[in-house]
PDB file of N, CA, C and O in Angstrom, chain B, residues numbered from 101:
ATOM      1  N   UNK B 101      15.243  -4.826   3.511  1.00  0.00           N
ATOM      2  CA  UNK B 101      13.969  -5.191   2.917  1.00  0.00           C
ATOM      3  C   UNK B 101      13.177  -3.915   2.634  1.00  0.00           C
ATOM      4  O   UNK B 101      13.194  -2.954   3.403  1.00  0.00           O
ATOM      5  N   UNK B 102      12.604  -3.944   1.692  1.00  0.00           N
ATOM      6  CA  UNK B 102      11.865  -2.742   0.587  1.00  0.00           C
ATOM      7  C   UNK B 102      10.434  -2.749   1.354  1.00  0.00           C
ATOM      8  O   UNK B 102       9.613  -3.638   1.130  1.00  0.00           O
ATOM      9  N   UNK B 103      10.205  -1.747   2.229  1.00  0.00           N
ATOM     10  CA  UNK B 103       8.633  -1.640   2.787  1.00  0.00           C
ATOM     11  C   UNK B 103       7.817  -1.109   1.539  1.00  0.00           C
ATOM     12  O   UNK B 103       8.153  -0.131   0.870  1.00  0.00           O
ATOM     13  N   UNK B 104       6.625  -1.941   1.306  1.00  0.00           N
ATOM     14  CA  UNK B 104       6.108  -2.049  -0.005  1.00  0.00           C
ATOM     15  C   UNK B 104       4.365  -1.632   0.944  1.00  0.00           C
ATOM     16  O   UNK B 104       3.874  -2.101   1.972  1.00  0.00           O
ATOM     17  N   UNK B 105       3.886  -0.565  -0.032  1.00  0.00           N
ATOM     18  CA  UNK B 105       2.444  -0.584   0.609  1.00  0.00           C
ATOM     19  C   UNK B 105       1.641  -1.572  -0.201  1.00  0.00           C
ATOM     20  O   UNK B 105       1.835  -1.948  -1.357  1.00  0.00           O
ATOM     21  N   UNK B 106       0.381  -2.024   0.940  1.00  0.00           N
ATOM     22  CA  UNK B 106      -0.535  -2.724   0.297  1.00  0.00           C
ATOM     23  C   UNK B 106      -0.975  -2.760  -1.009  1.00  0.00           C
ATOM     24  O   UNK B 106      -1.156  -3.857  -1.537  1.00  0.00           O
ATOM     25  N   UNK B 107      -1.213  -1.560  -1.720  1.00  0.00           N
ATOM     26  CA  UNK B 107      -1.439  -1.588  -2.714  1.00  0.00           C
ATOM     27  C   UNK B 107      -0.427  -2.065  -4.124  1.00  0.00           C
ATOM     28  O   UNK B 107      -0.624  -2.335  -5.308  1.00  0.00           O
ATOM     29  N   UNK B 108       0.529  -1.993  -3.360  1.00  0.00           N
ATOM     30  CA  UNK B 108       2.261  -2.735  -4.208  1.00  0.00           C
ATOM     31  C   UNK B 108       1.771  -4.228  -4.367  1.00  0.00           C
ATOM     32  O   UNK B 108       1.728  -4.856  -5.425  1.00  0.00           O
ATOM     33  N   UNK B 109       1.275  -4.844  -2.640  1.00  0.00           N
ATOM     34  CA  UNK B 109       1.836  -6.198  -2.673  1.00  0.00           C
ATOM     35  C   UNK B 109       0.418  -6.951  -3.181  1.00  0.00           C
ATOM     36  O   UNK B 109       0.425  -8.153  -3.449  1.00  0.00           O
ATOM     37  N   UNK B 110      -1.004  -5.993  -3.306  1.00  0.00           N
ATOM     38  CA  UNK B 110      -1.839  -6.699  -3.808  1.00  0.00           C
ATOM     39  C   UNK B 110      -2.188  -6.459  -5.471  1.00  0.00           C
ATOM     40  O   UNK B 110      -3.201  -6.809  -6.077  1.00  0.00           O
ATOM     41  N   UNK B 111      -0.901  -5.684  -6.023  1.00  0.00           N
ATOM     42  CA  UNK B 111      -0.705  -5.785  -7.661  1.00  0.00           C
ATOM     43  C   UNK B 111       0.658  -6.940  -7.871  1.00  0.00           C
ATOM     44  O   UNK B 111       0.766  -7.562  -8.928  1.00  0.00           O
ATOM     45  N   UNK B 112       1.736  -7.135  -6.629  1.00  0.00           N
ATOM     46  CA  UNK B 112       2.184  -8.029  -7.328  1.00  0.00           C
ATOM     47  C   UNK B 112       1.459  -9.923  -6.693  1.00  0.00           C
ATOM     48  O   UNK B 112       1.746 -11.079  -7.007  1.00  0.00           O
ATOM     49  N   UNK B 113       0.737  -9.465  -5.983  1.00  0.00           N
ATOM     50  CA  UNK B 113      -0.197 -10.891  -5.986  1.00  0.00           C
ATOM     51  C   UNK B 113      -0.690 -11.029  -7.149  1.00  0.00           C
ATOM     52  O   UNK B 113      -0.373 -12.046  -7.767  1.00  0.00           O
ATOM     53  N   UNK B 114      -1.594 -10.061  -7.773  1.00  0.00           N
ATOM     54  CA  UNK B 114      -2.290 -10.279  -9.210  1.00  0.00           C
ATOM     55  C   UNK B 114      -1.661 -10.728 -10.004  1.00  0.00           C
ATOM     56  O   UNK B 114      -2.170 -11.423 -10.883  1.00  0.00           O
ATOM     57  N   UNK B 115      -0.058 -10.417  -9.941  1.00  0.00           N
ATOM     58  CA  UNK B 115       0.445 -11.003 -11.150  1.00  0.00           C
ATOM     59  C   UNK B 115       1.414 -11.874 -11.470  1.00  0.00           C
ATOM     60  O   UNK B 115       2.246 -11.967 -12.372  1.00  0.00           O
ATOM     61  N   UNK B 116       1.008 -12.699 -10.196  1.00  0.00           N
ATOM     62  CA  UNK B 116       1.677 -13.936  -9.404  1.00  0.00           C
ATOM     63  C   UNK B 116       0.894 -14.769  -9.365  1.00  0.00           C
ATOM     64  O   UNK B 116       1.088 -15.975  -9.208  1.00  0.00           O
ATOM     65  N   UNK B 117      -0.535 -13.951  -9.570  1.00  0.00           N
ATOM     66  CA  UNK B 117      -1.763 -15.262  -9.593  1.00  0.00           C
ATOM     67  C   UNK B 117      -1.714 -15.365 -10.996  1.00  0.00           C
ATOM     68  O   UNK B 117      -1.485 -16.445 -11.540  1.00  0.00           O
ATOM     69  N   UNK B 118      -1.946 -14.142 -11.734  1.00  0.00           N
ATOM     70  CA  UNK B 118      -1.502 -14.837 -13.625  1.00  0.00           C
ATOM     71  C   UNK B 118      -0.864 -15.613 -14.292  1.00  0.00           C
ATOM     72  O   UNK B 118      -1.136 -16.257 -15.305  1.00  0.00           O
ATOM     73  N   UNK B 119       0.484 -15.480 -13.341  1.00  0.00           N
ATOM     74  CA  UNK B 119       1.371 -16.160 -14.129  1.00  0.00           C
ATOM     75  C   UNK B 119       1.674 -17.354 -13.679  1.00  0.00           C
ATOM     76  O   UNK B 119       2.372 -18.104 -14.363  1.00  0.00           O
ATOM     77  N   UNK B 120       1.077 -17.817 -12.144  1.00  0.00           N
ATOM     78  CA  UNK B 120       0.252 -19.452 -12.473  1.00  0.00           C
ATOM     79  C   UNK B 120      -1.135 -19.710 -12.832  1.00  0.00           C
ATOM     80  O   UNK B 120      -1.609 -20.650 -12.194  1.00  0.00           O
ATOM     81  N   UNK B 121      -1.502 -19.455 -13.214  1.00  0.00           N
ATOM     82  CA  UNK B 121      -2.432 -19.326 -13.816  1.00  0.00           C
ATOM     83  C   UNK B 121      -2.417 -19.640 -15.561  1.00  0.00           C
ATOM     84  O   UNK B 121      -3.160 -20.372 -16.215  1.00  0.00           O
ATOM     85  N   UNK B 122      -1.409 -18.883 -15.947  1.00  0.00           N
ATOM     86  CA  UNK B 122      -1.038 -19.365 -17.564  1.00  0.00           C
ATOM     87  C   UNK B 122      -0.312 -20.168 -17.312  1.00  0.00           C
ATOM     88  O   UNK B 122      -0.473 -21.137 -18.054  1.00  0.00           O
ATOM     89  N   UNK B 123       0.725 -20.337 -16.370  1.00  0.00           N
ATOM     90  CA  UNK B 123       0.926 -21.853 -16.457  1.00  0.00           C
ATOM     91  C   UNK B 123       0.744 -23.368 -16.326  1.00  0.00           C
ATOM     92  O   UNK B 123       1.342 -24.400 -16.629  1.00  0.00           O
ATOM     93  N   UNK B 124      -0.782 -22.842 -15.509  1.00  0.00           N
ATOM     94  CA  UNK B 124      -1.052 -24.014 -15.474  1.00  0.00           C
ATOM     95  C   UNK B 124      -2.384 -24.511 -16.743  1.00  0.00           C
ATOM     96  O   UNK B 124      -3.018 -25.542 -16.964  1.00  0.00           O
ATOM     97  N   UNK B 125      -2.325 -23.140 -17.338  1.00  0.00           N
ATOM     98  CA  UNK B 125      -3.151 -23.776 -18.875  1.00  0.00           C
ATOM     99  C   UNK B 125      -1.979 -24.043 -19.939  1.00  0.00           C
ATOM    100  O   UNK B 125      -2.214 -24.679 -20.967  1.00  0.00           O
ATOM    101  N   UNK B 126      -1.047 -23.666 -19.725  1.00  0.00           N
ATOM    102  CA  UNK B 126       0.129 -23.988 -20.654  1.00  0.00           C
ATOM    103  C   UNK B 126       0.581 -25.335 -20.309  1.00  0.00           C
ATOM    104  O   UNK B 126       1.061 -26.111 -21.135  1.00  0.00           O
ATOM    105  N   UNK B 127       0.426 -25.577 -19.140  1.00  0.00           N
ATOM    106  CA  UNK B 127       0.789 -27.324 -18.720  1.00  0.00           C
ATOM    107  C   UNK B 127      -0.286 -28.232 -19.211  1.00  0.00           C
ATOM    108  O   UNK B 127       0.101 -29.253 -19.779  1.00  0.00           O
ATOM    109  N   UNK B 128      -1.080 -28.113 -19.138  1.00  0.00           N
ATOM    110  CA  UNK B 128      -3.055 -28.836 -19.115  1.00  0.00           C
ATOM    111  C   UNK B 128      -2.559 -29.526 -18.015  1.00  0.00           C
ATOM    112  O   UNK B 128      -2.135 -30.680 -18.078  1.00  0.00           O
ATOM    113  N   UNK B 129      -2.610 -28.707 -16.801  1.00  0.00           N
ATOM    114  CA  UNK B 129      -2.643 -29.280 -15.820  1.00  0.00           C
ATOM    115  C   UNK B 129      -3.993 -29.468 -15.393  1.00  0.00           C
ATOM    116  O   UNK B 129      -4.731 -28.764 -16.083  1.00  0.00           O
ATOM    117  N   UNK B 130      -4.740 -30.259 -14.371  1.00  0.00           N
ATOM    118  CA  UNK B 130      -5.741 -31.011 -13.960  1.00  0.00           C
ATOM    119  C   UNK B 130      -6.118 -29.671 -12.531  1.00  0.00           C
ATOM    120  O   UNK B 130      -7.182 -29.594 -11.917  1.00  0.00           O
ATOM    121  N   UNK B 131      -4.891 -28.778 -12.332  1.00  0.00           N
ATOM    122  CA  UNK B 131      -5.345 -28.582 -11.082  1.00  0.00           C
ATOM    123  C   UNK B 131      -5.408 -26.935 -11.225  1.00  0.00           C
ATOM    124  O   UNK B 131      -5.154 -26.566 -12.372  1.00  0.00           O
ATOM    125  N   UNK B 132      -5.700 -25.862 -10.275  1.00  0.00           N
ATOM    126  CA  UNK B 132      -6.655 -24.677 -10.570  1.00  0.00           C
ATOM    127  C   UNK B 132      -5.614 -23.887  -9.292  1.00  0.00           C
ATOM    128  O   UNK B 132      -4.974 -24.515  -8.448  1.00  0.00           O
ATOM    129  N   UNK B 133      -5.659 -22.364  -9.428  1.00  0.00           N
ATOM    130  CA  UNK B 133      -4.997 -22.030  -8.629  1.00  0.00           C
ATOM    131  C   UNK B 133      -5.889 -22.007  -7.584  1.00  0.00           C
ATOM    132  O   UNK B 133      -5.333 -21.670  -6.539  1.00  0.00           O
ATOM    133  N   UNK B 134      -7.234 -22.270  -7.453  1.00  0.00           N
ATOM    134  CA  UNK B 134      -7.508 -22.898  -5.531  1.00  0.00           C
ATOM    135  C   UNK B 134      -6.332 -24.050  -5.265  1.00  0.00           C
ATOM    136  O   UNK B 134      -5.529 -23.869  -4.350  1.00  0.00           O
ATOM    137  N   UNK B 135      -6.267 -25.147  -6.036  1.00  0.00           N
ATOM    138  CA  UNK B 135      -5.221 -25.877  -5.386  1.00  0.00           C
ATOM    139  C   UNK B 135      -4.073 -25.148  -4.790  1.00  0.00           C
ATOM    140  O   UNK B 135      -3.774 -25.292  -3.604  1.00  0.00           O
ATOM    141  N   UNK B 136      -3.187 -24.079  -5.898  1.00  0.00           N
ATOM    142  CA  UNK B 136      -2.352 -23.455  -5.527  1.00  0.00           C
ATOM    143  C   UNK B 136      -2.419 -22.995  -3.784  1.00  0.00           C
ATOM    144  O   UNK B 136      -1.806 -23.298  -2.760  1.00  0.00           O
ATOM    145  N   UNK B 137      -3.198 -22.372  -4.051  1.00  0.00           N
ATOM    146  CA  UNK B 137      -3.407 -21.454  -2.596  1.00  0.00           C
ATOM    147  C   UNK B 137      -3.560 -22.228  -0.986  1.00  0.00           C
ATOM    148  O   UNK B 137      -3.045 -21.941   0.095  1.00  0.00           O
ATOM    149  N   UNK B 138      -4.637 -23.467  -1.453  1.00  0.00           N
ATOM    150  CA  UNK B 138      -4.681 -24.607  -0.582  1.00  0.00           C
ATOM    151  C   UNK B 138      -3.446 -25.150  -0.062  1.00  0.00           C
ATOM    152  O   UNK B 138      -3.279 -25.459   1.118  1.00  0.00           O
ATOM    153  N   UNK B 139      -2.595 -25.256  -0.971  1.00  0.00           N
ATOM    154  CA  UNK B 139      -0.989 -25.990  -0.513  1.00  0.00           C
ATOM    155  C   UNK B 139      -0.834 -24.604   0.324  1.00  0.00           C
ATOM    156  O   UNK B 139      -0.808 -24.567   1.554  1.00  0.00           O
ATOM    157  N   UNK B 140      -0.739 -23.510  -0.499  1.00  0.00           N
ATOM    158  CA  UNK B 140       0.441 -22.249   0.389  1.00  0.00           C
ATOM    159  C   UNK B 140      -0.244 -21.894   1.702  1.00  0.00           C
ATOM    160  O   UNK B 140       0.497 -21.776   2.678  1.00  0.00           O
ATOM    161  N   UNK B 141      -1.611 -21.698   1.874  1.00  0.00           N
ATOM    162  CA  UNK B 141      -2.217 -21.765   3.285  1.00  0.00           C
ATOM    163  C   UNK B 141      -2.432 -22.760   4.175  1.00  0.00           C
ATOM    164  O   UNK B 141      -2.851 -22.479   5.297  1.00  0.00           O
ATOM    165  N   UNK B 142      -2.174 -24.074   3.801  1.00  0.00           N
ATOM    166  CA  UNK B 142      -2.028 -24.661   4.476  1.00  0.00           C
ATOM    167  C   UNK B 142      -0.454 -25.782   4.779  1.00  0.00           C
ATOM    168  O   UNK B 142      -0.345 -26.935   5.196  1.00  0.00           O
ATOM    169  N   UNK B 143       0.357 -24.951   4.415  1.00  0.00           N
ATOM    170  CA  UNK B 143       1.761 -25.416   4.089  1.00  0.00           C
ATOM    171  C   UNK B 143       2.190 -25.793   5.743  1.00  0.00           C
ATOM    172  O   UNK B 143       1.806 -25.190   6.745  1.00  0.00           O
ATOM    173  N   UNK B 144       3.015 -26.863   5.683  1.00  0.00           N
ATOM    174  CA  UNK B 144       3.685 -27.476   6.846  1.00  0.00           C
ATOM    175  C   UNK B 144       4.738 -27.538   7.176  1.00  0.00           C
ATOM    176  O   UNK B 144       5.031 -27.346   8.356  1.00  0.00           O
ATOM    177  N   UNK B 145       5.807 -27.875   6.085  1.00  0.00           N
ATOM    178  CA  UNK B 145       6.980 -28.407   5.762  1.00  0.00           C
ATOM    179  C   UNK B 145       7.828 -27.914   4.821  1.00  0.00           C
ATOM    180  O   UNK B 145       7.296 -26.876   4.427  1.00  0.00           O
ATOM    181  N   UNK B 146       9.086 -28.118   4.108  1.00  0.00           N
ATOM    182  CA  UNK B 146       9.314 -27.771   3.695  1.00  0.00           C
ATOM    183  C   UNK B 146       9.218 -28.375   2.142  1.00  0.00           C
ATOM    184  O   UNK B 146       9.310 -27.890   1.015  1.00  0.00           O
ATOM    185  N   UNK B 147       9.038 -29.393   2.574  1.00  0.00           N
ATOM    186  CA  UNK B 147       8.409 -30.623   1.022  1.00  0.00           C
ATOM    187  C   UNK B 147       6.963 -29.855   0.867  1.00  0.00           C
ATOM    188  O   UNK B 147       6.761 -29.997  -0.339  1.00  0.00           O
ATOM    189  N   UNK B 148       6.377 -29.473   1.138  1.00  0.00           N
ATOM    190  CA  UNK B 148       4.963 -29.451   0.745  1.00  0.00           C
ATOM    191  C   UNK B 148       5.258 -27.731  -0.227  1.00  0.00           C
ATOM    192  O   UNK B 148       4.218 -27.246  -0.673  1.00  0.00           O
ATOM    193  N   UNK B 149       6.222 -27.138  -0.431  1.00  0.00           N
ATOM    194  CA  UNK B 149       6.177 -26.444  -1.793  1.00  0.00           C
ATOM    195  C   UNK B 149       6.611 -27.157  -3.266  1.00  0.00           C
ATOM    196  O   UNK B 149       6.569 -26.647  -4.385  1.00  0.00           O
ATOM    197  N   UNK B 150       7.027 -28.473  -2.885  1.00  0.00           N
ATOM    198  CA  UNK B 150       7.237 -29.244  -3.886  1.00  0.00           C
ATOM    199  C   UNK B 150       6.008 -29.669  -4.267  1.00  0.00           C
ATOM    200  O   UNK B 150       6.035 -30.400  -5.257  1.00  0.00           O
ATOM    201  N   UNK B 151       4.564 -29.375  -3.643  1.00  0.00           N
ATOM    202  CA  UNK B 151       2.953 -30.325  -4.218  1.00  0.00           C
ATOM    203  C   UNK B 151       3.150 -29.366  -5.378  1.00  0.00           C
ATOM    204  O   UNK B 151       3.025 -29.711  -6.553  1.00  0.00           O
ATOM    205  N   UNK B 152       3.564 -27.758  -4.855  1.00  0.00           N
ATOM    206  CA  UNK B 152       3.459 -26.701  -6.161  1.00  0.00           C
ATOM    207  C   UNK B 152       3.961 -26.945  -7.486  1.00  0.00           C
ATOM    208  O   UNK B 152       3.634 -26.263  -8.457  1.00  0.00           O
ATOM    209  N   UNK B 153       4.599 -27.726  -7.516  1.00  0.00           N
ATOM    210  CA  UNK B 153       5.752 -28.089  -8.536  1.00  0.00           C
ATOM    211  C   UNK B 153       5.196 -28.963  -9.681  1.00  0.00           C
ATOM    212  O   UNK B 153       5.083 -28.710 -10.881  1.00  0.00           O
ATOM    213  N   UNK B 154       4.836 -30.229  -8.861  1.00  0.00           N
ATOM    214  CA  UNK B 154       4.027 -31.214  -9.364  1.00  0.00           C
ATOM    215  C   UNK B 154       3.227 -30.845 -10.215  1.00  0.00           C
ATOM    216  O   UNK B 154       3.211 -31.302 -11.358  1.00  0.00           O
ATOM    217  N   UNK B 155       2.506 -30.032  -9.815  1.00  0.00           N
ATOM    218  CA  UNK B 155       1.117 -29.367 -10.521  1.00  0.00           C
ATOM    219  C   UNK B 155       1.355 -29.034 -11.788  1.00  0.00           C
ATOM    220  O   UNK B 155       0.381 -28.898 -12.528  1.00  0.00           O
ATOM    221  N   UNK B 156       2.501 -28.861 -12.233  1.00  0.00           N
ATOM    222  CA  UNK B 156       3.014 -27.776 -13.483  1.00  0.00           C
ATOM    223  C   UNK B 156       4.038 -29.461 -14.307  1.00  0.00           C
ATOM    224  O   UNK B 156       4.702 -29.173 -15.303  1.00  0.00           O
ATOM    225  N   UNK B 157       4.070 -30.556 -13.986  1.00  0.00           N
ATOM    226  CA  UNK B 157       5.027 -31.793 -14.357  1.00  0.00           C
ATOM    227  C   UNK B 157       3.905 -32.177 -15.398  1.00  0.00           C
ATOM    228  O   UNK B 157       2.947 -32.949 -15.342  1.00  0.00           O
ATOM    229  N   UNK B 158       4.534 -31.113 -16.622  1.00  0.00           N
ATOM    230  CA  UNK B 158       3.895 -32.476 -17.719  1.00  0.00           C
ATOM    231  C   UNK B 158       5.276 -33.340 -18.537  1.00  0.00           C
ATOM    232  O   UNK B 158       5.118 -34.192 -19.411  1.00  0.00           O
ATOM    233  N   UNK B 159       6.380 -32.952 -18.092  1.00  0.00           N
ATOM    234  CA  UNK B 159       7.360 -33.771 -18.588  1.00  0.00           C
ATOM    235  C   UNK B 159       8.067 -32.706 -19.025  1.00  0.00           C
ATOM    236  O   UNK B 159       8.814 -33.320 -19.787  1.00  0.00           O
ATOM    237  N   UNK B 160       8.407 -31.556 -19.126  1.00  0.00           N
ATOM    238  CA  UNK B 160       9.039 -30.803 -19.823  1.00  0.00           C
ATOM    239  C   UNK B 160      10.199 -30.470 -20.196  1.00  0.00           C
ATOM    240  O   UNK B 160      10.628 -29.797 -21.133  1.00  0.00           O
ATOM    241  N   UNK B 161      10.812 -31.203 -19.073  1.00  0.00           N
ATOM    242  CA  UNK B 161      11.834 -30.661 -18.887  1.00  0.00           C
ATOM    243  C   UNK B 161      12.317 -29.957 -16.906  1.00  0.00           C
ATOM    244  O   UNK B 161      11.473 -29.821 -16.021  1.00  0.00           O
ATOM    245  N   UNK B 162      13.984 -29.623 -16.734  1.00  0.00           N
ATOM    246  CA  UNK B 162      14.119 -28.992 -15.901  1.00  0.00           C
ATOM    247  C   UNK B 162      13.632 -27.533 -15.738  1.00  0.00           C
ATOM    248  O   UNK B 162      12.981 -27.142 -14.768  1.00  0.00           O
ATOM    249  N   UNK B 163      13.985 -26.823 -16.708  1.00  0.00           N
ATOM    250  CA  UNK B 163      13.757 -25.667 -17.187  1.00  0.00           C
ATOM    251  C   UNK B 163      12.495 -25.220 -16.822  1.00  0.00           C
ATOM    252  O   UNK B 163      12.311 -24.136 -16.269  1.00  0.00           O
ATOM    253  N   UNK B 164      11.495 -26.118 -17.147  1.00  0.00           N
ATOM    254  CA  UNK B 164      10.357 -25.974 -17.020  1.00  0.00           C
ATOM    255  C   UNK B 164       9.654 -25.653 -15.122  1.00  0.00           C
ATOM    256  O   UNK B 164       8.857 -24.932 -14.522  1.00  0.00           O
ATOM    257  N   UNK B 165      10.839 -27.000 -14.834  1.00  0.00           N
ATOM    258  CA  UNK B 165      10.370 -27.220 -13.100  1.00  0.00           C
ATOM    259  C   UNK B 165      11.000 -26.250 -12.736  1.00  0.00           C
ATOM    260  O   UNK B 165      10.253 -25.556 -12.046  1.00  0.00           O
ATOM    261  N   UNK B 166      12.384 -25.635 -12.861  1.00  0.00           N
ATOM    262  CA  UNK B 166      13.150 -24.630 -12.363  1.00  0.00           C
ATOM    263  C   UNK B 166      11.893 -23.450 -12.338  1.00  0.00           C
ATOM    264  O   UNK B 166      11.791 -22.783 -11.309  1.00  0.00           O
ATOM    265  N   UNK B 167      10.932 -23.194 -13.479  1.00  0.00           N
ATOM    266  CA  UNK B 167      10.561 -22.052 -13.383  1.00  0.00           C
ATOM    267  C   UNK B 167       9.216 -22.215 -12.363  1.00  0.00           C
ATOM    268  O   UNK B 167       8.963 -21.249 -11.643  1.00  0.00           O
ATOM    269  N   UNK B 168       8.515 -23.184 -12.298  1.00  0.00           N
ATOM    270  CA  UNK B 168       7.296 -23.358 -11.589  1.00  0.00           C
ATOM    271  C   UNK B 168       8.079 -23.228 -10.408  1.00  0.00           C
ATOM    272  O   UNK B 168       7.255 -22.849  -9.576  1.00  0.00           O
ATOM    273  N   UNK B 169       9.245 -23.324  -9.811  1.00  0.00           N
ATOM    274  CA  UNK B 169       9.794 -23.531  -8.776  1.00  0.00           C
ATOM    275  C   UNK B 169       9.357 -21.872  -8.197  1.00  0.00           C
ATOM    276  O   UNK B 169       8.596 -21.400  -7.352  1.00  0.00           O
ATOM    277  N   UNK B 170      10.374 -21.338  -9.248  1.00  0.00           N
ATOM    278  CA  UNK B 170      10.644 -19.977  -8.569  1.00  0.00           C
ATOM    279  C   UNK B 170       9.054 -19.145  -8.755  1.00  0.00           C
ATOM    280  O   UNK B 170       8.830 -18.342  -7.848  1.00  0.00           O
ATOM    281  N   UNK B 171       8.417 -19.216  -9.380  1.00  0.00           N
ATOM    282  CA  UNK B 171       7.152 -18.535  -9.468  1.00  0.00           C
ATOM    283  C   UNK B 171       6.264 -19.262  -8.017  1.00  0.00           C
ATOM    284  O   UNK B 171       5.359 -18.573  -7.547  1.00  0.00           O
ATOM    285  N   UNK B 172       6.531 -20.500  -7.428  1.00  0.00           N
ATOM    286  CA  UNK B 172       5.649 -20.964  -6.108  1.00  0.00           C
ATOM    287  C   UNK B 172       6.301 -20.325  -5.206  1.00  0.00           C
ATOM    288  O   UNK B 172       5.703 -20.292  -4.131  1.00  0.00           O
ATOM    289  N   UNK B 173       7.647 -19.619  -5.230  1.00  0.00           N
ATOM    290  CA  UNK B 173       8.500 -19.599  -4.170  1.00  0.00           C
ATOM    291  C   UNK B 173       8.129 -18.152  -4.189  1.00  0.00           C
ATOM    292  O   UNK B 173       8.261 -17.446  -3.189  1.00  0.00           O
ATOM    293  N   UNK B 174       7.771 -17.813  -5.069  1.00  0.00           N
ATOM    294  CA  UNK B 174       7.288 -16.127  -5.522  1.00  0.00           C
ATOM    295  C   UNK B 174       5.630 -16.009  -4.301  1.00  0.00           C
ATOM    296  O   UNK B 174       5.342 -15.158  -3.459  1.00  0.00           O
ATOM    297  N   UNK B 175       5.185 -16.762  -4.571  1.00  0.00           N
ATOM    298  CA  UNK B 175       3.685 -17.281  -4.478  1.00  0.00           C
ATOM    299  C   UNK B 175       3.201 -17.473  -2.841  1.00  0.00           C
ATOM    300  O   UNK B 175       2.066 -17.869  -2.576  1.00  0.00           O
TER     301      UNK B 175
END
């Protein structure tokens, strides 16, 4: 594992928060990355990175969920 200084891991937060962030205006999703963050800080289980998922379901396709997947799993 790559020891990354703070200043690494709070530029690739920024751009982990962008890029849900455009996706969730690219979805017209209903929900805001406070939701985002709400699920990941208060996560339980292993189903509850699937609320992340949801958020981004306007029908699109797999492709679509595959990628909200890996960007929450990023997240």
């Amino acid at each position: 594992m790559e020891i990354q200084s703070k200043q690494q891991i709070d530029e690739h937060k920024k751009e982990i928060e962008q890029e849900l962030t455009e996706m969730l205006q690219e979805t017209d999703s209903d929900f805001s990355l406070q939701h985002i963050r709400d699920v990941i800080f208060n996560e339980e289980d292993n189903d509850d990175m699937m609320k992340i998922v949801v958020m981004f379901d306007n029908g699109g396709g797999a492709s679509e969920m595959e990628n909200a997947l890996e960007i929450a799993t990023d997240a």
